[in-house]
C-alpha positions as CSV (number, residue, x, y, z in Angstrom):
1,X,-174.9,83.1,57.4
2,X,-177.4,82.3,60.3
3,X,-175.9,79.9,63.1
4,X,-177.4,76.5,62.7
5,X,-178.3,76.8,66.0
6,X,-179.5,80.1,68.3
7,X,-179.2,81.0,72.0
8,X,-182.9,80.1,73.0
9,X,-181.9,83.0,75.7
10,X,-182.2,85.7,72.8
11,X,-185.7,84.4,72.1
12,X,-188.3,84.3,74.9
13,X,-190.9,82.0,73.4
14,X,-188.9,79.4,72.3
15,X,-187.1,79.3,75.7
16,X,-190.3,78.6,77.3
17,X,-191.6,76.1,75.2
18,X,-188.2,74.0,75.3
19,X,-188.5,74.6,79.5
20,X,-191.9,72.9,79.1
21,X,-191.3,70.2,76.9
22,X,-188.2,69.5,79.4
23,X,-190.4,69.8,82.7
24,X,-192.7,67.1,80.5
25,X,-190.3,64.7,79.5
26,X,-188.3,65.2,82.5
27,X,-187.9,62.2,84.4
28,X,-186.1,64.0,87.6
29,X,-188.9,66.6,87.2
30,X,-191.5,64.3,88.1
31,X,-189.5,62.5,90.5
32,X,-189.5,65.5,92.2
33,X,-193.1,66.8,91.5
34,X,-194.5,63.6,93.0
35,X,-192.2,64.1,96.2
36,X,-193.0,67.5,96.8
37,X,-196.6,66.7,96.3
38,X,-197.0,63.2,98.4
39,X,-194.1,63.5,101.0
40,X,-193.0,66.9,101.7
41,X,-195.7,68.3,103.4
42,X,-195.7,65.1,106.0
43,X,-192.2,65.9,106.0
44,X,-192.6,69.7,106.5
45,X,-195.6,69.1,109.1
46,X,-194.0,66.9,111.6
């Protein structure tokens, strides 16, 4: 009987596409993706 769920570390592909649609949906993500992107290099250059 196959687990109704498997690791998505034993399969590559699907581990990526999940990490994708996370980044994508992920709020935090691009909370963080618009900081790095607007204010971080002001930040970093001063």
């Amino acid at each position: 009987m196959e687990p109704a769920m498997r690791s998505l570390m034993s399969d590559n592909s699907r581990y990526v596409e999940s990490f994708r649609l996370f980044l994508k949906n992920s709020t935090e993500h691009q909370c963080m993706q618009q900081y790095i992107e607007s204010r971080l290099p002001d930040a970093v250059s001063r």
